[in-house]
C-alpha positions in Angstrom: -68.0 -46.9 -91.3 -67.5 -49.4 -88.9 -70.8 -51.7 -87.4 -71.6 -51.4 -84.0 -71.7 -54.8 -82.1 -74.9 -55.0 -80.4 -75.5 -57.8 -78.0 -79.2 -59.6 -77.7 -80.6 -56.5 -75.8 -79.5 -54.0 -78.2 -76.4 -53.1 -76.0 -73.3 -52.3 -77.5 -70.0 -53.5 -76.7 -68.8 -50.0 -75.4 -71.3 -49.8 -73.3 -71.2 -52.6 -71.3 -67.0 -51.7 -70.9 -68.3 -48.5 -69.4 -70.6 -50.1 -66.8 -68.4 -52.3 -65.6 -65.8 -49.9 -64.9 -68.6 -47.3 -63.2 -69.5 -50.5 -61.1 -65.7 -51.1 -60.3 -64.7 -47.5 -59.8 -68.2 -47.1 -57.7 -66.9 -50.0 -55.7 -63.6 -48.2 -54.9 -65.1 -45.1 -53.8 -67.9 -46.6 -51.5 -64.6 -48.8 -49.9 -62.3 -46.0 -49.2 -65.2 -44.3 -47.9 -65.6 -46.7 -45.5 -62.0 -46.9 -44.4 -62.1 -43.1 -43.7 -64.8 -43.5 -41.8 -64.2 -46.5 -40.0 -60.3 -45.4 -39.0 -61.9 -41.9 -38.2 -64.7 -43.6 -35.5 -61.5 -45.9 -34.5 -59.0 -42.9 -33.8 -61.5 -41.1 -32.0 -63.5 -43.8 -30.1 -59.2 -45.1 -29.1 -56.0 -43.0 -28.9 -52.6 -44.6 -29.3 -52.1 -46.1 -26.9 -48.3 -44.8 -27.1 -49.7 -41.1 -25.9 -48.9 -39.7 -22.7 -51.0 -36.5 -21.0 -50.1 -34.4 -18.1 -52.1 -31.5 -16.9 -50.2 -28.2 -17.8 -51.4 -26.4 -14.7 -49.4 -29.0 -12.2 -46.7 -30.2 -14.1 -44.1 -27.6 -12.2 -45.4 -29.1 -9.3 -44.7 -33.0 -8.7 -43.7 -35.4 -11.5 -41.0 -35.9 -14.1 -41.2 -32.1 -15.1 -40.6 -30.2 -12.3 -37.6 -28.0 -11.9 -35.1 -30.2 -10.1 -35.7 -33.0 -12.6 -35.7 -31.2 -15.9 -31.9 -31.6 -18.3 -29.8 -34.9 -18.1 -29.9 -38.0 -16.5 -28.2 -41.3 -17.1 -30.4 -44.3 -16.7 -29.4 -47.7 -15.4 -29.0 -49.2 -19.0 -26.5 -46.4 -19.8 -29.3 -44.3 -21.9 -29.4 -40.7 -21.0 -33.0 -38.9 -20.8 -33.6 -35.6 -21.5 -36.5 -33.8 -19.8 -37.3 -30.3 -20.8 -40.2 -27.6 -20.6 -40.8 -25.2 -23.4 -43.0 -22.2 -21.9 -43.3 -18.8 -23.5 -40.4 -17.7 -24.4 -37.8 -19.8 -23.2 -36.8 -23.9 -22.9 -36.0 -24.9 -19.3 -33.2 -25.7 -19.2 -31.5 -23.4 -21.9 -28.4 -25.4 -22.4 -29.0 -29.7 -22.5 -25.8 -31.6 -22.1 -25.5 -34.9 -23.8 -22.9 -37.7 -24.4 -21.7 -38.8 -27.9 -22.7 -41.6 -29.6 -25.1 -42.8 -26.6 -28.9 -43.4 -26.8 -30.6 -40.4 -26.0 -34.5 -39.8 -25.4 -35.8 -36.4 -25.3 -39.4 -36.3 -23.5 -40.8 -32.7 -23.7 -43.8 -31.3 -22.8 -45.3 -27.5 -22.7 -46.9 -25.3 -20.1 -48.8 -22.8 -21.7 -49.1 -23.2 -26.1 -48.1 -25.1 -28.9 -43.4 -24.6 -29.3 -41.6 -27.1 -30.9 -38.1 -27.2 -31.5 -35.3 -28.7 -34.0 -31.5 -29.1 -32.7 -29.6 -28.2 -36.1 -27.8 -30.6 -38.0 -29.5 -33.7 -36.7 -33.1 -35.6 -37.5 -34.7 -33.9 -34.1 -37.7 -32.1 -34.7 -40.3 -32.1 -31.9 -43.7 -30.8 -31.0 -45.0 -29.8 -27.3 -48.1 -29.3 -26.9 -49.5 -28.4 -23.3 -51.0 -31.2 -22.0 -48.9 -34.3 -23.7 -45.5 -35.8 -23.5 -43.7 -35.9 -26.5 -41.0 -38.5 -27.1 -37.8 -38.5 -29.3 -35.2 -40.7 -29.9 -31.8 -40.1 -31.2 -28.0 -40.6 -30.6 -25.6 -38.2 -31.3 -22.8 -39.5 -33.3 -20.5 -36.1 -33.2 -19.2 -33.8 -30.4 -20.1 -30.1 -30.9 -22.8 -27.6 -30.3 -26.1 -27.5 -32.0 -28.7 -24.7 -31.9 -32.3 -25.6 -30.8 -34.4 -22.7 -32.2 -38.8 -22.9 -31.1 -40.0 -23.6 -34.2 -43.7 -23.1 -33.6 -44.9 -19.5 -33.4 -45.5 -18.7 -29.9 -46.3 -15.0 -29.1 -44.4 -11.9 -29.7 -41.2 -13.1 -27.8 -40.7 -16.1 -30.3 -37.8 -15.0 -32.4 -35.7 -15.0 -28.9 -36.8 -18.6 -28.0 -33.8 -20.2 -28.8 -31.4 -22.9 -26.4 -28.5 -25.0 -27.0 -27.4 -28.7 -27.1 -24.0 -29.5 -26.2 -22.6 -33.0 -27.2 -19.8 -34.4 -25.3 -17.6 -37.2 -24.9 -19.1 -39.8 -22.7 -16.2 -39.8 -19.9 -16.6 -35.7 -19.8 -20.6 -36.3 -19.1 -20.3 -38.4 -16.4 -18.2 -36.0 -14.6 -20.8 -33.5 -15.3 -23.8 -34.9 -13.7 -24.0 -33.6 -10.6 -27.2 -34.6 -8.2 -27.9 -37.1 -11.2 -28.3 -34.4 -13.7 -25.8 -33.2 -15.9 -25.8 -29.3 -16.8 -23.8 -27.3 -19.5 -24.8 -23.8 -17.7 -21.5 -22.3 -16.1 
C-alpha cells in the first residue's frame, strides 16, 4: 500500500491540491458574482443609450408615427425608412413598399401590447413594445412578396394579424411615392 506524503504539519499532499482549487474555484464564484451584480446595478442605474421611448397614448397624434407619416420614405442619402404601428389586430400600414437591394430601416413601435413581426424569407424579426421605438436594418436583395405575420400573441384576433412586404425595383419605387411616401395598397 502506497505511503501517504505528509508535509511538516501532518498535511498530505492531496489535501493541499484540494484547497487550492476550493480557494481558486471560490475565487471564481465570488468574481462572477460581482460581475452580475455590478452589470445588473449598471443596466438599471443606465439604459442604452441607443433606446428610444414614446408615450403610446400620443403617438397617433404628432410625431414620426402618426397616420400620414407611417409606410415608405426615401431619405436624402437614398435610404428608405419604414415607419409602422402594430396595434391590436392589425399593422398600419398593411402592405410596406420597398426598393431592391437599397438600405432599409424599419422603426416600429406599438400602441396598446407587446406584437412583433418577421417578414418571411429574410433576417427581420422585430419586437414593439408600447412605449419604445424599435429599429431594424436590412436591405432586400430580391424582388417579390414576403409575408409579415405578428409573432407575439396579442389577444384573441392574433391569428388574423398578418401584412405584407412588397419589394420592388428601385425605378418602380420612386414612381410610387406619392406625397413622399410610397404605398403598395391599390
Amino acid at each position: 500500500m502506497a505511503e501517504l506524503h505528509n508535509d511538516a504539519h501532518g498535511a498530505t499532499v492531496a489535501e493541499r491540491a484540494e484547497a487550492r482549487w476550493v480557494w481558486i474555484v471560490g475565487a471564481i464564484i465570488v468574481f462572477l458574482t460581482g460581475m452580475l451584480v455590478y452589470m445588473s446595478l449598471h443596466w438599471a442605474a443606465m439604459p442604452p443609450t441607443r433606446m428610444e421611448t414614446i408615450d403610446p397614448g400620443t403617438l397617433h397624434l404628432s410625431g414620426e408615427f402618426v397616420e400620414a407619416n407611417l409606410g415608405s420614405a426615401r431619405e436624402a442619402d437614398g435610404s428608405v425608412t419604414v415607419r409602422l404601428l402594430g396595434s391590436q389586430y392589425a399593422f398600419t400600414p398593411q402592405c410596406v413598399l420597398v426598393p431592391r437591394d437599397t438600405p432599409v430601416q424599419i422603426r416600429g413601435t406599438s400602441s396598446d401590447v407587446v406584437h412583433g413581426f418577421s417578414i418571411s424569407n429574410t433576417n427581420v424579426n422585430v419586437m414593439l413594445a408600447p412605449g419604445y421605438i424599435s429599429n431594424f436594418r436590412t436591405r432586400f436583395e430580391k424582388t417579390g412578396e414576403h409575408v409579415m405575420p405578428c409573432h407575439e400573441f396579442c389577444g384573441i384576433g392574433h391569428a388574423a394579424m398578418w401584412a405584407h412586404v412588397k419589394v420592388v425595383e428601385p425605378a418602380e419605387f420612386d414612381l410610387a411615392i406619392k406625397n413622399g411616401r410610397a404605398s403598395c395598397v391599390q
